[in-house]
GUGUTOR-21608 format. One record per residue (C-alpha): residue number from 0; x, y, z. Coordinates in Angstrom, 1 decimal. Layout:
N
<num = NUM u = X v = Y w = Z>
...
% end
This chain:
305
<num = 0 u = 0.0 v = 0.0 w = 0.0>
<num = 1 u = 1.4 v = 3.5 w = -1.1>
<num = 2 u = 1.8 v = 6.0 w = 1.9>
<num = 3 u = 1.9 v = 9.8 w = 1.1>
<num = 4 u = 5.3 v = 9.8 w = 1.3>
<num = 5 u = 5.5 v = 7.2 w = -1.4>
<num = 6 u = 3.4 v = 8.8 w = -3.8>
<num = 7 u = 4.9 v = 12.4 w = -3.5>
<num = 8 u = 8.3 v = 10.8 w = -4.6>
<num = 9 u = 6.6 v = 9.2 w = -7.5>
<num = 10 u = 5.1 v = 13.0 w = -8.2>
<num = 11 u = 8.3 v = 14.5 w = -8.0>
<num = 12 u = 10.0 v = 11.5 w = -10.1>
<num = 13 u = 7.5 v = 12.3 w = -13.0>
<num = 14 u = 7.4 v = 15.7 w = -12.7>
<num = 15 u = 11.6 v = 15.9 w = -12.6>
<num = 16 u = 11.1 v = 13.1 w = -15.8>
<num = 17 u = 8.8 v = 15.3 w = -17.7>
<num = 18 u = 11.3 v = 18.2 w = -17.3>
<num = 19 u = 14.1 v = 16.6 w = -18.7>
<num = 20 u = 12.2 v = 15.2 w = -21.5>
<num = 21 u = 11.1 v = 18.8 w = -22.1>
<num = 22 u = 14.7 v = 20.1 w = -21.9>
<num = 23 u = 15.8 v = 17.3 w = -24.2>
<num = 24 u = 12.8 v = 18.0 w = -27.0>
<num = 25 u = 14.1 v = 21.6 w = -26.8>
<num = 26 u = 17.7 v = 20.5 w = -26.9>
<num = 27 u = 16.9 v = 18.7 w = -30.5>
<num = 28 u = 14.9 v = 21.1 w = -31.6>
<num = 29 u = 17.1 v = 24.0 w = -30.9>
<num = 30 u = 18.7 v = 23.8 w = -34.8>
<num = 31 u = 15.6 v = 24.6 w = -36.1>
<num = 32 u = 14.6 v = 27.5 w = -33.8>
<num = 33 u = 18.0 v = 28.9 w = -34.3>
<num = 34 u = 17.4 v = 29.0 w = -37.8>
<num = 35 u = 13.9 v = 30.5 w = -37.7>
<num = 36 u = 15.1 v = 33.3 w = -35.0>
<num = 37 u = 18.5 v = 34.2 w = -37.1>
<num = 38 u = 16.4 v = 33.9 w = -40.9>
<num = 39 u = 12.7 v = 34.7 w = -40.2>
<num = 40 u = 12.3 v = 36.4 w = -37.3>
<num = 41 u = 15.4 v = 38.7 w = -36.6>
<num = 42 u = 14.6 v = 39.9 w = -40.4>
<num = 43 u = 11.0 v = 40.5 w = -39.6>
<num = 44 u = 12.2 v = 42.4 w = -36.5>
<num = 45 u = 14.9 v = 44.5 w = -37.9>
<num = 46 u = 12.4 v = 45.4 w = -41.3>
<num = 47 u = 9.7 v = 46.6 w = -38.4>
<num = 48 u = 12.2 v = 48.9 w = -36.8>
<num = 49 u = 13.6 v = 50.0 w = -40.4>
<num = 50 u = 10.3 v = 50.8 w = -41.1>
<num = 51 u = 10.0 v = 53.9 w = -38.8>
<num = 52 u = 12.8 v = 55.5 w = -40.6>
<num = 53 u = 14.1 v = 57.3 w = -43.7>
<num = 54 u = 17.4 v = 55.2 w = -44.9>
<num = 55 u = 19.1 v = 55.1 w = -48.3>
<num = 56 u = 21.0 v = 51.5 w = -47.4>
<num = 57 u = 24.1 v = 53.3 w = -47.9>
<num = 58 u = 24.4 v = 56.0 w = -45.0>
<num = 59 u = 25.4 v = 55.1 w = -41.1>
<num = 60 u = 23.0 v = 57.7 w = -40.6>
<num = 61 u = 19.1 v = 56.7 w = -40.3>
<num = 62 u = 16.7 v = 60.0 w = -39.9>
<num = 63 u = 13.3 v = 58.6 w = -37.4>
<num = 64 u = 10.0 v = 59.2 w = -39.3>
<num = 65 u = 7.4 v = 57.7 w = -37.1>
<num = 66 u = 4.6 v = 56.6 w = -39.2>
<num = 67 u = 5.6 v = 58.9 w = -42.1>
<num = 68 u = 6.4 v = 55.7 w = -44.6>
<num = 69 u = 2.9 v = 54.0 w = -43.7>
<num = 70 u = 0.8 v = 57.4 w = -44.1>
<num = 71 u = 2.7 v = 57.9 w = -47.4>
<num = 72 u = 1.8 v = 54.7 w = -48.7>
<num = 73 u = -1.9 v = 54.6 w = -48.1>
<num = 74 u = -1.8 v = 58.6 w = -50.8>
<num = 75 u = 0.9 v = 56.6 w = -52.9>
<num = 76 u = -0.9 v = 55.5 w = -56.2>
<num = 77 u = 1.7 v = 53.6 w = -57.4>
<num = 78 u = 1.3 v = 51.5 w = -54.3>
<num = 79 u = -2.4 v = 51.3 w = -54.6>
<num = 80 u = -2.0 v = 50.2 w = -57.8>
<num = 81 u = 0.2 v = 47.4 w = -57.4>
<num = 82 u = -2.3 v = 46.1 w = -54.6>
<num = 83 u = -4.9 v = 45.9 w = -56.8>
<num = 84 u = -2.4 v = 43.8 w = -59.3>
<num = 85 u = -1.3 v = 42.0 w = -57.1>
<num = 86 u = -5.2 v = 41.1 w = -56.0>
<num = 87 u = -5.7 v = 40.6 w = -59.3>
<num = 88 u = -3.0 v = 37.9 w = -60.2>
<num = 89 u = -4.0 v = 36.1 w = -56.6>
<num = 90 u = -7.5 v = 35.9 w = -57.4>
<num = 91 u = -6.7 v = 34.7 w = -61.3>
<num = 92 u = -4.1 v = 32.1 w = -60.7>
<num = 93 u = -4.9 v = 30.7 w = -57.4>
<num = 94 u = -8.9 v = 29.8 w = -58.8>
<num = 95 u = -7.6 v = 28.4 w = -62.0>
<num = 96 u = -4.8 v = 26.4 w = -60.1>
<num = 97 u = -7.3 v = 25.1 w = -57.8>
<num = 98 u = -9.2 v = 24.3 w = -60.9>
<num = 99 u = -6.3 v = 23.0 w = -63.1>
<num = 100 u = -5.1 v = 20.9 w = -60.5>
<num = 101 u = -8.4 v = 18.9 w = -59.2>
<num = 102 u = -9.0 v = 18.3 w = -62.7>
<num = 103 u = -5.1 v = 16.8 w = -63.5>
<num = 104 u = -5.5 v = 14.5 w = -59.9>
<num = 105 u = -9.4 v = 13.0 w = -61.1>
<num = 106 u = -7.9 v = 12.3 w = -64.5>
<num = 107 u = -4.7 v = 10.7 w = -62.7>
<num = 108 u = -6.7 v = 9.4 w = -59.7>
<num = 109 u = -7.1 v = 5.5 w = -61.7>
<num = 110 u = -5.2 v = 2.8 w = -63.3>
<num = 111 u = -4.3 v = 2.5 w = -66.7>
<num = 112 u = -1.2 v = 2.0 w = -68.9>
<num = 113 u = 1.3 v = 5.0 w = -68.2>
<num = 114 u = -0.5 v = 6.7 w = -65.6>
<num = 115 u = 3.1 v = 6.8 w = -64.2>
<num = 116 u = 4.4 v = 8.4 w = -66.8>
<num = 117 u = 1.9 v = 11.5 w = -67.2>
<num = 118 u = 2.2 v = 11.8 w = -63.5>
<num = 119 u = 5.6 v = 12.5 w = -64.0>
<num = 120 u = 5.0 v = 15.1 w = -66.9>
<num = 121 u = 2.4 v = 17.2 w = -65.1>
<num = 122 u = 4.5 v = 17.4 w = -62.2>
<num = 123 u = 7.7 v = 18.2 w = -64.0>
<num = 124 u = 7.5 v = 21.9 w = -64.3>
<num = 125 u = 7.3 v = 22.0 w = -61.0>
<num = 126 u = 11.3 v = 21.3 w = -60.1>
<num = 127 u = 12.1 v = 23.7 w = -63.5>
<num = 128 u = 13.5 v = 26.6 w = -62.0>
<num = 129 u = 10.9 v = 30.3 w = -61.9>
<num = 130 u = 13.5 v = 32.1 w = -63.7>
<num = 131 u = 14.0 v = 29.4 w = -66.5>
<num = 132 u = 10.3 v = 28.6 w = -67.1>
<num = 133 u = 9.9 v = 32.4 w = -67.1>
<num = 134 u = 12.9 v = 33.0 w = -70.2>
<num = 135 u = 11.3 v = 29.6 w = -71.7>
<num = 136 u = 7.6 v = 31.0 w = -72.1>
<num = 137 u = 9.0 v = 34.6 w = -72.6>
<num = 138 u = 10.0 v = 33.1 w = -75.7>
<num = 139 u = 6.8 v = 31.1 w = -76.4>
<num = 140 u = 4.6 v = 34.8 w = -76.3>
<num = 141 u = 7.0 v = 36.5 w = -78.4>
<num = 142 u = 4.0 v = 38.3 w = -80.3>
<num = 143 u = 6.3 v = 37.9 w = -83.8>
<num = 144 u = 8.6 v = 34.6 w = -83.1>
<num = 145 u = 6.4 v = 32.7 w = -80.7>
<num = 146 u = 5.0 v = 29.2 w = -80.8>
<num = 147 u = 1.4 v = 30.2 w = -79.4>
<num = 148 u = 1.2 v = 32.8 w = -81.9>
<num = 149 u = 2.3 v = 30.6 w = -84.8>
<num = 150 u = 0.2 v = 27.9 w = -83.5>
<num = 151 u = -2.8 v = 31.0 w = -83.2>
<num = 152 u = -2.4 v = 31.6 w = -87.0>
<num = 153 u = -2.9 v = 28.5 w = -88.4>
<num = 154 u = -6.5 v = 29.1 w = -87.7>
<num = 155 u = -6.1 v = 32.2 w = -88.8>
<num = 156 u = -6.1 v = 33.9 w = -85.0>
<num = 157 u = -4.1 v = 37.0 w = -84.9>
<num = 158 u = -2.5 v = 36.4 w = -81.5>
<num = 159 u = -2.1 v = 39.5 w = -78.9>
<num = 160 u = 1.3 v = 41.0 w = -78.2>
<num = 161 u = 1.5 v = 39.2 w = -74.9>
<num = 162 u = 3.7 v = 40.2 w = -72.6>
<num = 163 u = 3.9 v = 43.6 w = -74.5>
<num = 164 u = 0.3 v = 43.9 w = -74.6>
<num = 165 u = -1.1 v = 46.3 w = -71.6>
<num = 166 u = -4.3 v = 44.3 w = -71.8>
<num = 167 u = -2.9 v = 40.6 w = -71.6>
<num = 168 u = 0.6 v = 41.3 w = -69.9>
<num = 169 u = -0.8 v = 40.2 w = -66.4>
<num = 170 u = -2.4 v = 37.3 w = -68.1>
<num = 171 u = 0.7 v = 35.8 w = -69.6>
<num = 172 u = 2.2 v = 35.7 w = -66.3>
<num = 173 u = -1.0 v = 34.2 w = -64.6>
<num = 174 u = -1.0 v = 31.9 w = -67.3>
<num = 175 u = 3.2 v = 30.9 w = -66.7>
<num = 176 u = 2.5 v = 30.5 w = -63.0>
<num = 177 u = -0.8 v = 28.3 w = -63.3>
<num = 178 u = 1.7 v = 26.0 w = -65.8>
<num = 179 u = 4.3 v = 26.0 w = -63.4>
<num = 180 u = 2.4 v = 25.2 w = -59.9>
<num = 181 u = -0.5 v = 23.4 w = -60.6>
<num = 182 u = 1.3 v = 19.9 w = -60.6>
<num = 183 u = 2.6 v = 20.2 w = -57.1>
<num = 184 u = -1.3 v = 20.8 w = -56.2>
<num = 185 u = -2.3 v = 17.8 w = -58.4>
<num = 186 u = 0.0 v = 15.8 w = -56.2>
<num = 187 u = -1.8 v = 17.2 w = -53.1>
<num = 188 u = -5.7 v = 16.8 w = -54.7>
<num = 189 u = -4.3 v = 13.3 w = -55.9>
<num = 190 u = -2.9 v = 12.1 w = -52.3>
<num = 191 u = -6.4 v = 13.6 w = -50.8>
<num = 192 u = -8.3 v = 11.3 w = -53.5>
<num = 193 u = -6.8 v = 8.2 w = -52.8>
<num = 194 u = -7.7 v = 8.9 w = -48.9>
<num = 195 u = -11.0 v = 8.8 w = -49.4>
<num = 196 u = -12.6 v = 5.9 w = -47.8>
<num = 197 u = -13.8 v = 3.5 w = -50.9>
<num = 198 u = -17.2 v = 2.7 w = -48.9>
<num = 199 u = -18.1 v = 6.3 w = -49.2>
<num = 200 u = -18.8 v = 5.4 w = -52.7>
<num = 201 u = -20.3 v = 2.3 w = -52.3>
<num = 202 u = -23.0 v = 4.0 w = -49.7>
<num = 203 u = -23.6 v = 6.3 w = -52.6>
<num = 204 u = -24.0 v = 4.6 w = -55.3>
<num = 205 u = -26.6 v = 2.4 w = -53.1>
<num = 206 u = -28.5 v = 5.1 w = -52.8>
<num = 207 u = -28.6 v = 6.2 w = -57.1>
<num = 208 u = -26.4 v = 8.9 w = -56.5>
<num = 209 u = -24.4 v = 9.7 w = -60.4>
<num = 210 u = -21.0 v = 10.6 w = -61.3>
<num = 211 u = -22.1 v = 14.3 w = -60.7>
<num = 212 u = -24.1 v = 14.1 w = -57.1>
<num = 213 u = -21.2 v = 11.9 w = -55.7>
<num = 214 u = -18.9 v = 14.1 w = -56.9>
<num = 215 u = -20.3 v = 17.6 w = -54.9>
<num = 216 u = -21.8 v = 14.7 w = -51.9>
<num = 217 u = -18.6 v = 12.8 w = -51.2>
<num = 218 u = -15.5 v = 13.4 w = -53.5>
<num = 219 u = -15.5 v = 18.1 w = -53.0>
<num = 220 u = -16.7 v = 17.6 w = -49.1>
<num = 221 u = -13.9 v = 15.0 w = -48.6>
<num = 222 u = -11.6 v = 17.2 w = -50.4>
<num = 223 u = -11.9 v = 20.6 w = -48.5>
<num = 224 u = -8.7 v = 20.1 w = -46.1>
<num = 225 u = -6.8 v = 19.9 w = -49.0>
<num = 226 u = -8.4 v = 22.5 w = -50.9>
<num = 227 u = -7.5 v = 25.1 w = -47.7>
<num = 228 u = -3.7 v = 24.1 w = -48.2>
<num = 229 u = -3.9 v = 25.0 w = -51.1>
<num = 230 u = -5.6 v = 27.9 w = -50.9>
<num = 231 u = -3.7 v = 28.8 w = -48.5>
<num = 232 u = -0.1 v = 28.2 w = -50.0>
<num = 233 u = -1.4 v = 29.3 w = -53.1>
<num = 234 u = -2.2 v = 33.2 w = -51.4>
<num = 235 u = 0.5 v = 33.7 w = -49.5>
<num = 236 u = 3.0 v = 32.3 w = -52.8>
<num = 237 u = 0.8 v = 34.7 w = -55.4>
<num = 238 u = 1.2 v = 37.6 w = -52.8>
<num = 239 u = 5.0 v = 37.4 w = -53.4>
<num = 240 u = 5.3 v = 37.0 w = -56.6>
<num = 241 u = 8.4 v = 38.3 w = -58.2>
<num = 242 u = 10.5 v = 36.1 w = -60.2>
<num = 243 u = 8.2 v = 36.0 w = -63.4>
<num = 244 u = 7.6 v = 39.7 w = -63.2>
<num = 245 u = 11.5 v = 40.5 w = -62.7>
<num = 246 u = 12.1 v = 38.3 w = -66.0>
<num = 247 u = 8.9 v = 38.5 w = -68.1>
<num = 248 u = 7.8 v = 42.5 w = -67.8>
<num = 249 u = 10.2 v = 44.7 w = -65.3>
<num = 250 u = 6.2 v = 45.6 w = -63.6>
<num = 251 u = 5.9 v = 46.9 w = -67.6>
<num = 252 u = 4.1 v = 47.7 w = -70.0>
<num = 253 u = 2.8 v = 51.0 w = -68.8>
<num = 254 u = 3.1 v = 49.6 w = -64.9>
<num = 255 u = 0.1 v = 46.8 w = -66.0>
<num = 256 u = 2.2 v = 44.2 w = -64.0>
<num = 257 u = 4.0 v = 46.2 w = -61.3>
<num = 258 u = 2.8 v = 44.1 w = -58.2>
<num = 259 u = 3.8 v = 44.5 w = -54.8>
<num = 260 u = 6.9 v = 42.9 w = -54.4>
<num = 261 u = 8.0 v = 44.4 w = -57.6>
<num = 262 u = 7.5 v = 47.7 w = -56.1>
<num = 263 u = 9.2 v = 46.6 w = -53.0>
<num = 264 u = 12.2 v = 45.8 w = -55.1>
<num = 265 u = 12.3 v = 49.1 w = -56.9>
<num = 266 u = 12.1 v = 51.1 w = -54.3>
<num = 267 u = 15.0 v = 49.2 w = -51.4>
<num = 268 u = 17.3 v = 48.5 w = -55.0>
<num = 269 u = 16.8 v = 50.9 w = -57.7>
<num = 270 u = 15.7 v = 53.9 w = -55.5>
<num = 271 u = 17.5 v = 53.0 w = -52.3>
<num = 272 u = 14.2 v = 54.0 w = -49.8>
<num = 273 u = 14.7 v = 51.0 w = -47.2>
<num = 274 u = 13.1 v = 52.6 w = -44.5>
<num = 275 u = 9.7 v = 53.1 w = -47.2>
<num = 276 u = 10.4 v = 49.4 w = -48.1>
<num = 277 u = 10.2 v = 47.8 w = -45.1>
<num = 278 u = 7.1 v = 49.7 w = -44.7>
<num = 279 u = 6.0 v = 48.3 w = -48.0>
<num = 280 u = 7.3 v = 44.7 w = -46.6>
<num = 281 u = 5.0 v = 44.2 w = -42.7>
<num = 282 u = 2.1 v = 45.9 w = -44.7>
<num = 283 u = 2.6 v = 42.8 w = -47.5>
<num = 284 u = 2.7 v = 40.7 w = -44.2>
<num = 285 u = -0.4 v = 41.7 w = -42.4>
<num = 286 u = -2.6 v = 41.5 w = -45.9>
<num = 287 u = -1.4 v = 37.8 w = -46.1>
<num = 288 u = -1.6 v = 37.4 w = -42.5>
<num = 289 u = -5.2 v = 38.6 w = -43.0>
<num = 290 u = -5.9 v = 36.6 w = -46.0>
<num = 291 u = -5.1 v = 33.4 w = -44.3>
<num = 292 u = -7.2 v = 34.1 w = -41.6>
<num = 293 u = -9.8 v = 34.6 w = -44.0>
<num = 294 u = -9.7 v = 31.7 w = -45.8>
<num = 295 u = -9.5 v = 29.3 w = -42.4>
<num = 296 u = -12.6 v = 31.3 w = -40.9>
<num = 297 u = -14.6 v = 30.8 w = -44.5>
<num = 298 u = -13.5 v = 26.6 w = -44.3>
<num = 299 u = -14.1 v = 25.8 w = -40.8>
<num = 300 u = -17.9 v = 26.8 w = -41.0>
<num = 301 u = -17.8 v = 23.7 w = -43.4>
<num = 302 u = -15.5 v = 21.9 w = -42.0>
<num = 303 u = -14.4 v = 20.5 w = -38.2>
<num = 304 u = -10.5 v = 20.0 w = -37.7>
% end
């Protein structure tokens, strides 16, 4: 039989166990906190502080302006505009992604004779680096020299200028970025698919249900935590796009393509502002920060994690 005694050292046995476990999980977890404190959030950190004063990156000298960079931002039109770009692009390329890519993983979600094989061609643009699939399909919208175009006019289409073309500029790069990301998603849809419960199906085809109503009852419900992910990467990746606007348009023609982190570039590299870019850089952070917050609070009315 256990006195008091007795079961206050087992207390203090587990308790001093527990601690040393919990000194030990921090102990091998301490690489990767180092490396999110030093990379992620001493940057984050410094660009807040930067962000409070006028800098040109090259002066010791850093002149305090309060809130003068936010409050010139929100009567900055070039700003404004490259929110609503960048809005643009995120809304564009994250639905047809979403779209793209659940179409891809139904069409790959069987088995048949070099299934392998296309699963390994839609997902292949995905490890091609941004800047080379950018130069590749620079090439391929070249309004004069360009595949599409040449392929356009042999049904006698007079193709658009492109990436020259105020009106389909943004396009182009929508259209580069939906080629180049949606077969990671497949692979996400396509894992989600194949978690699905095969009785699910059975229960609804019991019941009469066709390709269509077990489709929107079973296959889209079942799919919904995947569908946030993506969502979810896809927003916060479209919100920093750069890369294909660096290479494809330089934010041209006519500023048509100048989104936010293309702005952000210009003005810490071209116009040396780094106090005005960091500004630029936590006001980038709390629309994604917002998005996402979104986007969870619209999925867990439908959803219970």
């Amino acid at each position: 039989m256990s006195t008091p005694s007795t079961l206050g050292l087992k207390k203090r046995r587990k308790h001093h166990q527990e601690r040393t476990d919990t000194i030990w999980g921090y102990f091998y977890l301490s690489p990767v906190l180092a490396w999110v404190a030093l990379f992620m959030l001493f940057p984050m950190l410094y660009m807040i502080y930067l962000s409070f004063f006028e800098w040109n990156f090259i002066s010791p000298v850093k002149k305090f302006v309060g809130l003068g960079n936010y409050t010139q931002l929100f009567t900055d039109q070039e700003f404004l505009e490259s929110v609503v770009h960048t809005l643009q692009f995120t809304a564009a390329s994250v639905l047809l992604t979403i779209l793209f890519a659940l179409g891809i993983a139904l069409a790959l979600n069987r088995s048949f004779r070099g299934v392998g094989i296309l699963r390994t061609i839609f997902y292949s643009p995905v490890v091609v680096s941004m800047i080379a699939a950018a130069l590749v399909w620079n090439s391929l919208f070249d309004p004069n020299f360009g595949t599409i175009n040449k392929f356009l006019q042999l049904f006698g289409i007079q193709g658009p200028g492109w990436v020259s073309d105020p009106d389909w500029a943004l396009w182009s790069i929508i259209i580069m970025t939906v080629w180049k990301t949606m077969g990671y998603y497949a692979v996400i849809y396509l894992a989600a698919l194949q978690g699905i419960p095969e009785s699910y199906y059975e229960a609804a085809s019991l019941d009469g249900a066709g390709r269509w109503r077990t489709f929107t009852s079973v296959t889209w419900p079942m799919l919904m935590p995947a569908t946030l992910l993506i969502g979810v990467m896809g927003v916060i990746n479209s919100f920093q796009v750069f890369a294909q606007v660096y290479v494809m348009t330089q934010g041209g023609p006519v500023g048509r393509t100048n989104v936010i982190v293309y702005y952000l570039y210009e003005r810490a590299f071209q116009f040396f502002q780094m106090g005005y870019a960091s500004a630029i850089g936590f006001v980038l952070f709390l629309i994604i920060f917002i998005f996402t917050l979104l986007q969870f609070k619209f999925v867990d009315r439908k959803l219970d994690f």
